[in-house]
C-alpha positions as MATLAB code, in Angstrom:
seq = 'XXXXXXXXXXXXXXXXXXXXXXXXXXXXXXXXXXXXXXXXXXXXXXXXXXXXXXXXXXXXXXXXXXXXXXXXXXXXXXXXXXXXXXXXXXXXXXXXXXXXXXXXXXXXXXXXXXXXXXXXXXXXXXXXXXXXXXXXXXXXXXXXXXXXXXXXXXXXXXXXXXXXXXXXXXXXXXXXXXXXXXXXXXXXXXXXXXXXXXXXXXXXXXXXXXXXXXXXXXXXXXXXXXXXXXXXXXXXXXXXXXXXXXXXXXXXXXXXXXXXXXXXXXXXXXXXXXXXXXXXXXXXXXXXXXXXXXXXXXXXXXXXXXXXXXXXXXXXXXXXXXXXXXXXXXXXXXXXXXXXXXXXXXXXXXXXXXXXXXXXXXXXXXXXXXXXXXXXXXXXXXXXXXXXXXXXXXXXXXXXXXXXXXXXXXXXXXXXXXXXXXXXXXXXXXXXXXXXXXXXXXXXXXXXXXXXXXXXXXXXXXXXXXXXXXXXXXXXXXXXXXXXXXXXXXXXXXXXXXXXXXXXXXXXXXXXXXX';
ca = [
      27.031  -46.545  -29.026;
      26.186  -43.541  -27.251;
      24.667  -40.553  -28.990;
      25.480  -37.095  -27.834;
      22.168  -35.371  -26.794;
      22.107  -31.446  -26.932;
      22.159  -30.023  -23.144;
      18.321  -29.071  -21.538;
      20.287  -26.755  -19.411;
      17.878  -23.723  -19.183;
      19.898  -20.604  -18.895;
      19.426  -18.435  -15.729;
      16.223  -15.995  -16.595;
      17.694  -12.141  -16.484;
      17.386  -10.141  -13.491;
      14.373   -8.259  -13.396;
      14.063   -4.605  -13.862;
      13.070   -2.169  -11.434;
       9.526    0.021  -11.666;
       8.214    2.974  -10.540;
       7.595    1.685   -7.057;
      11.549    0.851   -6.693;
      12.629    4.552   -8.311;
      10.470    6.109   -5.612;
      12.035    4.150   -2.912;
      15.329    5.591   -4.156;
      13.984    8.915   -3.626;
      13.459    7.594   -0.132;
      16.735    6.725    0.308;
      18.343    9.491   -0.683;
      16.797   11.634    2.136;
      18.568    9.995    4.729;
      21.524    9.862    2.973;
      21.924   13.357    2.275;
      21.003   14.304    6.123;
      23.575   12.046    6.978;
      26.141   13.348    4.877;
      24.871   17.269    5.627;
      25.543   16.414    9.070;
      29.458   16.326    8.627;
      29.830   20.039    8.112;
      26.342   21.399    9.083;
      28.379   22.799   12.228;
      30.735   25.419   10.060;
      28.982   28.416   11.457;
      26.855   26.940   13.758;
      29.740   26.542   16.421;
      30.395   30.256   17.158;
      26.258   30.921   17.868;
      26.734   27.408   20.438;
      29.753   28.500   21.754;
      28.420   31.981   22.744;
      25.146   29.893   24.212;
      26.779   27.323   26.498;
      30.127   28.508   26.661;
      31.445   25.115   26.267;
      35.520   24.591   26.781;
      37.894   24.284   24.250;
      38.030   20.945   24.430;
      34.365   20.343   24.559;
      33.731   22.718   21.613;
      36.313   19.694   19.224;
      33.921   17.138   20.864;
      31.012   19.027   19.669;
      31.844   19.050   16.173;
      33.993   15.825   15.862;
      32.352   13.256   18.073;
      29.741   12.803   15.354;
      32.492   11.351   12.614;
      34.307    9.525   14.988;
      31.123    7.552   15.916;
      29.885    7.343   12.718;
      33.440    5.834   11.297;
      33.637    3.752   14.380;
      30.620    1.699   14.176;
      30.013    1.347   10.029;
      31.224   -1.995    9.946;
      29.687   -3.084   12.533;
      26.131   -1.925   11.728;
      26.560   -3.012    8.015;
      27.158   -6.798    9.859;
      24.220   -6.034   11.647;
      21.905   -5.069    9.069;
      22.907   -8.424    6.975;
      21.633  -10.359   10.201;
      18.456   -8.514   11.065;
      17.771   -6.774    8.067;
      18.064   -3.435    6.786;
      14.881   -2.037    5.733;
      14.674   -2.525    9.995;
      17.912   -1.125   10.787;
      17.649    1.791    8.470;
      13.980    2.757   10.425;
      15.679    2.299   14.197;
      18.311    4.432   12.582;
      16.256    6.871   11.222;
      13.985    6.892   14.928;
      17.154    7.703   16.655;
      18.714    9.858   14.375;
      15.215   11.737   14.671;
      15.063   11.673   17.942;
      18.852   12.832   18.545;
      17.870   15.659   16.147;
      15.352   17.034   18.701;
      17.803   16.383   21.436;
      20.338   18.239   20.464;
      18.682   21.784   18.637;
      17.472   21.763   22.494;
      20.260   20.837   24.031;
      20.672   23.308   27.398;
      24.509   22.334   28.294;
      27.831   21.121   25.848;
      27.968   17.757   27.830;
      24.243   17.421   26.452;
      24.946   18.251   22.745;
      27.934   15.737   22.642;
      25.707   13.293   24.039;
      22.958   13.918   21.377;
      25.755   14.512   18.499;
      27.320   10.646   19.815;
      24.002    8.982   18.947;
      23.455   11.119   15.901;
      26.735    9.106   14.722;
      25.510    5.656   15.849;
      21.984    6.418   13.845;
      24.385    7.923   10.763;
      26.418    4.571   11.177;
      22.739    2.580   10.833;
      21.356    4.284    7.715;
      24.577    4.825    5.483;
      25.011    0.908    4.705;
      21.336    0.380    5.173;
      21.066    2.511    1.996;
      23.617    0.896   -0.219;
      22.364   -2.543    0.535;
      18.882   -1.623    0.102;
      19.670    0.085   -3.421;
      21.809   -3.626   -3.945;
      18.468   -5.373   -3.285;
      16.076   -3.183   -5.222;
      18.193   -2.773   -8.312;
      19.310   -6.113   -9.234;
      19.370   -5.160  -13.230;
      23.008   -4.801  -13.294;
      22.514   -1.154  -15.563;
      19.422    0.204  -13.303;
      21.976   -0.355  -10.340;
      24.712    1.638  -11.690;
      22.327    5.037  -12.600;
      20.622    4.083   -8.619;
      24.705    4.024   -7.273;
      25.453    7.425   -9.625;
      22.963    9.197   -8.181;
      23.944    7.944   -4.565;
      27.661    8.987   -5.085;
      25.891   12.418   -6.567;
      23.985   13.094   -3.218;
      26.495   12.253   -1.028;
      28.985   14.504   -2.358;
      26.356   17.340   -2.455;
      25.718   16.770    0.699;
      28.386   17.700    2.240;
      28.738   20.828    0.516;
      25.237   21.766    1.101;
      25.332   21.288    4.722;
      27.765   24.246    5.668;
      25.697   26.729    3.653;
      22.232   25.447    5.486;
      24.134   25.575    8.487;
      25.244   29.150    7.818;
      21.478   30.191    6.009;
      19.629   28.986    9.419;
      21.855   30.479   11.859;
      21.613   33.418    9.800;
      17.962   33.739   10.588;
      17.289   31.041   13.438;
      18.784   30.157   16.615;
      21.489   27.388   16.151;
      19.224   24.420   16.990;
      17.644   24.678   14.007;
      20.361   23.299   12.070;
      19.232   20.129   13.769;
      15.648   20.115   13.608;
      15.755   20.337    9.716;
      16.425   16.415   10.228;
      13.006   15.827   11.772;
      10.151   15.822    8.631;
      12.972   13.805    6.670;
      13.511   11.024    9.094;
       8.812   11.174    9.821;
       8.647   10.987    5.939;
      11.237    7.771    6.453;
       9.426    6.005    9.230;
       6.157    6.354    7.440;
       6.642    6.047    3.476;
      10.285    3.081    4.413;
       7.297    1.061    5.623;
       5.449    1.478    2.745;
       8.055    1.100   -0.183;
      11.255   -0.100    1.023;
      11.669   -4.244    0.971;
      13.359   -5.802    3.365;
      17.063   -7.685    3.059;
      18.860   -9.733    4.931;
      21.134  -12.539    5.034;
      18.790  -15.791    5.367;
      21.797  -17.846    6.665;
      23.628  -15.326    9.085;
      25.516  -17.331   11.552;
      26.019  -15.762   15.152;
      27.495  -12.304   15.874;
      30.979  -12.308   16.576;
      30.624   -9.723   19.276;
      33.999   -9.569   19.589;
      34.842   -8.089   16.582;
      32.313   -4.892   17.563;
      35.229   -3.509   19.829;
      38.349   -4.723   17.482;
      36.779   -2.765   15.133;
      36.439    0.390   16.656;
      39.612    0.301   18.545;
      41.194    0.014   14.962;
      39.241    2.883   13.427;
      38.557    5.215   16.083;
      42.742    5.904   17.024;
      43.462    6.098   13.503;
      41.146    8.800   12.734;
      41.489   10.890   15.760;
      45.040   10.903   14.977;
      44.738   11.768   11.566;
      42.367   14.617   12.041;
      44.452   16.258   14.401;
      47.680   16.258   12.647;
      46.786   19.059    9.723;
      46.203   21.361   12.970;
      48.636   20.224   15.326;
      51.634   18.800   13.326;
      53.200   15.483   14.272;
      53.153   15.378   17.496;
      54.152   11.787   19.288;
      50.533   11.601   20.718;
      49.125   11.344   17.149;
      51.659    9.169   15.967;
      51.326    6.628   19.306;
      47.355    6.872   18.878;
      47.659    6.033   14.744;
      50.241    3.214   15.774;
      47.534    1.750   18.436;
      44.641    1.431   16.030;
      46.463   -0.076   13.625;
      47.587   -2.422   15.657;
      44.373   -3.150   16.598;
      43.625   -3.338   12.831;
      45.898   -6.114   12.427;
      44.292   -8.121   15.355;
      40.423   -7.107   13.838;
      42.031   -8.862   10.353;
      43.144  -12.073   12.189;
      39.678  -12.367   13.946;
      37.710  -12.399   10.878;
      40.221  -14.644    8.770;
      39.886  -17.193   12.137;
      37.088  -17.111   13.502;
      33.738  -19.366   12.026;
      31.590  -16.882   11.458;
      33.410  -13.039   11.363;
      31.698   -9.584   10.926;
      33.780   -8.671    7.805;
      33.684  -12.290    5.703;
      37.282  -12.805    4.016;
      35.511  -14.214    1.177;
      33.957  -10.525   -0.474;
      37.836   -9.922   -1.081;
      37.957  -12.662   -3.438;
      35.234  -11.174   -5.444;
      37.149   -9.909   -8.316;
      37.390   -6.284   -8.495;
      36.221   -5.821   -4.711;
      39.669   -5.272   -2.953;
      40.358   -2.490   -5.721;
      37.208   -0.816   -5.149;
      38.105   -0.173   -1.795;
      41.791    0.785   -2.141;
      40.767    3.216   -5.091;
      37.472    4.376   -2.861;
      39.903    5.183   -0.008;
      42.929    7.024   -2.829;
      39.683    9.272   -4.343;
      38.568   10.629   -0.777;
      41.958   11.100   -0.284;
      41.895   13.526   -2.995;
      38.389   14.910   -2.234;
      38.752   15.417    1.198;
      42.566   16.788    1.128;
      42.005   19.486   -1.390;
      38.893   20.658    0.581;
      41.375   21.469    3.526;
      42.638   24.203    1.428;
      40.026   25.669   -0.324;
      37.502   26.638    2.240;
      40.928   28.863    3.945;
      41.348   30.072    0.806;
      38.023   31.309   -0.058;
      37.757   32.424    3.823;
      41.445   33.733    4.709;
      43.738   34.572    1.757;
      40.044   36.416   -0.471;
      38.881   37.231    2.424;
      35.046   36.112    1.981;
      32.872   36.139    4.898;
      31.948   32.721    6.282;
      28.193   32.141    4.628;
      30.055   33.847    1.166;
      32.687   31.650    1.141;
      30.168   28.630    1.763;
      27.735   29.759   -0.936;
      30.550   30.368   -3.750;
      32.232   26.725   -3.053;
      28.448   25.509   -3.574;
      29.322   26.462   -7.761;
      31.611   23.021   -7.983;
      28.944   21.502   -6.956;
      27.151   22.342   -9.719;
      28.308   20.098  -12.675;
      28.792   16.624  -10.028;
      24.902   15.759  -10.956;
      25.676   14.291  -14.585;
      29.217   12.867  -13.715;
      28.096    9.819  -12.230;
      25.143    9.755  -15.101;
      27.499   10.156  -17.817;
      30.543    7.797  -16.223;
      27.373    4.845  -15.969;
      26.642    5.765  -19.455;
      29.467    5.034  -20.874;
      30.291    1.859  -19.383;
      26.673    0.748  -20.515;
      27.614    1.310  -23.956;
      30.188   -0.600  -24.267;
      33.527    1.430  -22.529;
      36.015   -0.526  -20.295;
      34.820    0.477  -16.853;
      39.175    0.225  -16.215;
      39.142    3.408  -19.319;
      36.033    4.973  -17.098;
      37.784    4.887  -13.823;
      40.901    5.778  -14.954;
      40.160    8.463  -16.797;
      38.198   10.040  -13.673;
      41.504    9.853  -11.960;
      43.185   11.604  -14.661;
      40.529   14.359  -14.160;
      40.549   14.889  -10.893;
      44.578   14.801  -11.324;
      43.934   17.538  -13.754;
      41.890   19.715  -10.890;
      44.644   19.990   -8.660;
      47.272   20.437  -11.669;
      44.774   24.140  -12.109;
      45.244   24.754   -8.179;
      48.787   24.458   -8.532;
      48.707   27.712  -10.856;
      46.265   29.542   -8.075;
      47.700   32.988   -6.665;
      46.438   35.077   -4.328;
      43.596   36.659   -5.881;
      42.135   33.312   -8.348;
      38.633   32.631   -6.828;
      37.781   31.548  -10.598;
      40.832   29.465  -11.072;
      40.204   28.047   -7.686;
      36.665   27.180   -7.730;
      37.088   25.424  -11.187;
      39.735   23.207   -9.847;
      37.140   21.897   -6.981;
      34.482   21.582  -10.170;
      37.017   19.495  -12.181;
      38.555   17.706   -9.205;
      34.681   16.885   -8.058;
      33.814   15.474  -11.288;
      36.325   13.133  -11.391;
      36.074   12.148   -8.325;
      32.148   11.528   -8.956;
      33.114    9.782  -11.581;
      35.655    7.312   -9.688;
      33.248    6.732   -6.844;
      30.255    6.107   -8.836;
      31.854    3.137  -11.016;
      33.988    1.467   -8.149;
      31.016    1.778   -5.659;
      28.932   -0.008   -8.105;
      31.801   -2.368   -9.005;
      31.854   -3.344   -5.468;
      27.973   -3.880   -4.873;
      27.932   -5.819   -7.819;
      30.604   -8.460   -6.816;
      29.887   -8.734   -3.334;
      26.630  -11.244   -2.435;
      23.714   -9.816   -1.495;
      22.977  -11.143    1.507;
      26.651   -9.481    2.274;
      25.530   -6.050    1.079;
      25.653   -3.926    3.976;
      29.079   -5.437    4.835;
      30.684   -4.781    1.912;
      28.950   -1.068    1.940;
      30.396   -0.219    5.462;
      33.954   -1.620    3.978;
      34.000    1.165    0.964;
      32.445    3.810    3.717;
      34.838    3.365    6.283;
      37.796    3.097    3.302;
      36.149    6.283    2.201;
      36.562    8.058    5.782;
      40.445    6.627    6.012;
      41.268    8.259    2.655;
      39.834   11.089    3.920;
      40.874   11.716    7.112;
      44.347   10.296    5.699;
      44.369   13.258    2.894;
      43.517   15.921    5.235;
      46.530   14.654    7.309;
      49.587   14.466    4.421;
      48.346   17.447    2.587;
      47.618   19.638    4.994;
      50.828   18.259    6.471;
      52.830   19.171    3.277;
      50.889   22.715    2.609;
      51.619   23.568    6.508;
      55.657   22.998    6.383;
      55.635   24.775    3.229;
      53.766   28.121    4.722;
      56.173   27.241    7.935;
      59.326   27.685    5.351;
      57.686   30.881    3.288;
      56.557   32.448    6.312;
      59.183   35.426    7.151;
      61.449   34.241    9.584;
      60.770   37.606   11.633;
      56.872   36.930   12.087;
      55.780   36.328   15.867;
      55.500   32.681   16.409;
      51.431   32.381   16.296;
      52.254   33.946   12.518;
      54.522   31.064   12.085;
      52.008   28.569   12.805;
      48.816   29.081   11.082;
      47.222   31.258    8.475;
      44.828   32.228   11.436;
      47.153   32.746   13.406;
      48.949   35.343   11.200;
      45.449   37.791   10.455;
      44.815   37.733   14.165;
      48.398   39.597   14.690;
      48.604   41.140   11.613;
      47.461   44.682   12.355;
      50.519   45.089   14.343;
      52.961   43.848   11.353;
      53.450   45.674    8.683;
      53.347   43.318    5.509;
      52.410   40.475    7.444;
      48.836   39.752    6.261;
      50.098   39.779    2.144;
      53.525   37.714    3.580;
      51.084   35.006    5.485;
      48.645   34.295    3.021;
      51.004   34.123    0.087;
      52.838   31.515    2.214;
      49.851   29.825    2.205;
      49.331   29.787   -1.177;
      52.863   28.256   -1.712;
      51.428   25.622    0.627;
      48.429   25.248   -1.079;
      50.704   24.372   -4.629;
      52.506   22.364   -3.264;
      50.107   19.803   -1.917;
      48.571   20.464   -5.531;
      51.534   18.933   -6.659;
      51.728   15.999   -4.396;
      47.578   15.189   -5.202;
      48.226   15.283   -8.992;
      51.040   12.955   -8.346;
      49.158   10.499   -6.269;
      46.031   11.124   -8.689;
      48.344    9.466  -11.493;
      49.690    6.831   -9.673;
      45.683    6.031   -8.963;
      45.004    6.256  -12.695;
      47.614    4.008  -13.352;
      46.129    1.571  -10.593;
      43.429    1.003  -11.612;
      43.910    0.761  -15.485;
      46.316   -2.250  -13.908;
      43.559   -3.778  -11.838;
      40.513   -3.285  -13.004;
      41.508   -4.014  -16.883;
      40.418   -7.749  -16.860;
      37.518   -7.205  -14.061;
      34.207   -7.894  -15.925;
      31.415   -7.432  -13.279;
      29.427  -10.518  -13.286;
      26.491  -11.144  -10.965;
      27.655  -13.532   -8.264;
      25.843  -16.827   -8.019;
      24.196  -16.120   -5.177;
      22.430  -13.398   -6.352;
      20.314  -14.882   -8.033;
      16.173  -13.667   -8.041;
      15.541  -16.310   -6.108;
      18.083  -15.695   -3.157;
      16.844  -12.005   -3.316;
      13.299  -13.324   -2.702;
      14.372  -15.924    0.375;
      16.301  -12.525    1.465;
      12.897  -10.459    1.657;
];
């Protein structure tokens, strides 16, 4: 007879907890990360002080300000693929070197061809240290409730950022010469090179495979025509150049998806979207920019054209719903840790958010209050979203896969919101087209903008235009509450069974073979 022995199987010993030494590394992290994400709108009112000193064209002036997002969206994925094969402590400090040294570049830049240049490889450094972060914070923080306060605070300073970097932008030029909007990046990225060394570990995949440097240009072709289209729409309408250059990329999308399902060893493994809860994260990442980016459209030409705030005003009122976004992402992490579906969590930050633009949809002409705490309550919930399904994501994916699976939810993120910017501003602008008196001169008929520039020689026409826009402005309220519901209702559907487990090869061990 055989006798049943108990099982020796020694259970896996927990993951072990960050210290001090980690939570100052985070601190070192964030300081690229918010340059980074400062460096999307630290042009507001820098452009009319560079346009006045190089007297670049028209169409050099768009390059100026928009080359630096299309490189940056471009080339995520591929430097998140990169920094799983060489590492990412090492990435993150090449970044930082040439984001530095772009920096310089560019506050002394003498011509507009010059300044694109230096703004092009401010992008491909931006493109190096955003996944470099995530995947760093992924190695550091392997305690599965230290990483989700280290991603809260990450979704907390990139949000910020953004909003931070117009009013810098507009407090520098307001006192310096434009190129110091720019050399406010260099003790950041010295403090970087010297204290990354110091307290950052390294992480990398120990089993890469080659670089499928084919993929580099599928990528970009997929991204890059996408996003130009979709940025231009909101100004330009639908016009067939858009459309063909939206059609392009995503064909080239489809051929970038049946390289890295083929090929032995792709950029973008097929395998983190059978992590369970990972292809939600992204699809839910991409819905919440959506929101976030598609309400700003409307809000900074409200505060600017229909109140009629001066540029740095404006800039330092829409600062206040920035305010309260600091203890969503604590409070959303603590109440998952204790015990509350992260589906209920997510959801309910949807629902939130939905409720922000449900206030802008009551907005009239003269409701800077109203307005500004519809951005508060649409930023919290959207804080809230991004903080749970970033960490949701991390958590599933490998680690030796981090940085790929970062630069998957960051370029989602800049889809959703180039994507927003395009159907709402798409749906606010035919509105204003159909309020607009049919008797206002055609630039009227066009733009907001358009209408104060003329409006001194049309009786009416200034109150006429911006109440059109306003009608606009509720209306793609309308159409972002809807979506925000259908998003709450997503992901109570999806993410209702997802319980985050550590995958198996992230185990202590694996981390150390990564370092």
């Amino acid at each position: 007879m055989t006798t049943n022995q108990p099982s020796t199987t020694t259970p896996p010993p927990p993951p072990a907890r960050a210290g001090r030494r980690e939570w100052t590394a985070l601190g070192v992290l964030m300081l690229p990360l918010l340059l980074v994400s400062m460096d999307v709108s630290v042009l507001y009112f820098a452009i009319p002080s560079i346009s006045a000193d190089l007297e670049p064209s028209g169409t050099q002036q768009l390059w100026i300000f928009d080359i630096y997002a299309f490189v940056l969206a471009g080339l995520l994925m591929t430097m998140g693929s990169l920094g799983d094969r060489i590492g990412h402590r090492r990435l993150l400090l090449i970044g930082a070197a040439a984001f530095g040294t772009a920096s310089l570049v560019a506050a002394y830049a003498n011509s507009a061809e010059m300044l694109i240049a230096a703004r092009a490889v401010l992008g491909i450094g931006g493109a190096t240290l955003m996944p470099s972060t995530m995947a760093l914070l992924r190695t550091m923080f392997t305690d599965p409730g230290q990483r989700a306060k280290a991603i809260g605070m990450w979704s907390g300073v990139m949000t910020a950022g953004i909003a931070l970097g117009s009013v810098m932008s507009g407090v520098l030029v307001e006192f310096f010469w434009w190129g110091s909007v720019f050399l406010v990046n260099l003790p950041a990225m010295a403090l970087l090179l010297v204290l990354g060394r110091l307290l950052l570990p390294e992480s990398k995949n120990p089993a890469p495979g080659r670089f499928d440097l084919l993929s580099i240009p599928l990528s970009m072709a997929a991204v890059l025509p996408v996003i130009y289209g979709l940025k231009e729409i909101p100004s330009e309408g639908w016009n067939v150049r858009y459309v063909v250059s939206i059609t392009v990329g995503l064909l080239f999308a489809a051929l970038f998806v049946h390289r890295q399902r083929t090929t032995a060893a792709p950029m973008i493994s097929p395998a983190l979207f059978r992590g369970r809860g990972f292809a939600p994260s992204v699809a839910l990442n991409l819905l919440c920019m959506f929101a976030v980016m598609g309400s700003a459209y409307f809000t900074t030409q409200y505060l600017q054209s229909v109140l009629g705030k001066g540029a740095l005003e404006a800039a330092l009122w829409a600062l206040l719903p920035s305010v309260p976004i600091g203890a969503a992402g604590p409070i959303a992490t603590q109440l998952v840790q204790r015990g509350v579906n992260r589906a209920y969590v997510v959801t309910a930050g949807f629902a939130i958010a939905a409720a922000g633009f449900a206030l802008l949809t009551l907005a009239g002409t003269n409701s800077m209050w109203l307005v500004l705490t519809s951005c508060a309550v649409l930023a919290v919930g959207g804080v809230t979203v991004m903080s749970q399904i970033m960490d949701l994501a991390m958590g599933t994916a490998p680690v030796e896969r981090a940085g790929a699976a970062s630069s998957l939810m960051e370029t989602g993120g800049e889809f959703g919101g180039a994507l927003g910017m395009a159907v709402l501003g798409s749906i606010g602008t035919a509105i204003y087209r159909h309020e607009i008196p049919a008797s206002a001169p055609d630039a009227a008929r066009e733009t907001l903008g358009g209408a104060l520039a003329v409006a001194d020689h049309v009786p009416g026409l200034a109150t006429a235009a911006r109440e059109a826009f306003t009608s606009g402005m509720q209306g793609a309220a309308i159409a972002g509450a809807v979506l925000l519901a259908g998003a709450a209702v997503l992901a109570a559907v999806t993410l209702r069974r997802v319980v985050l487990r550590e995958p198996a090869c992230a185990t202590p061990e694996r981390e150390k073979a990564a370092a």
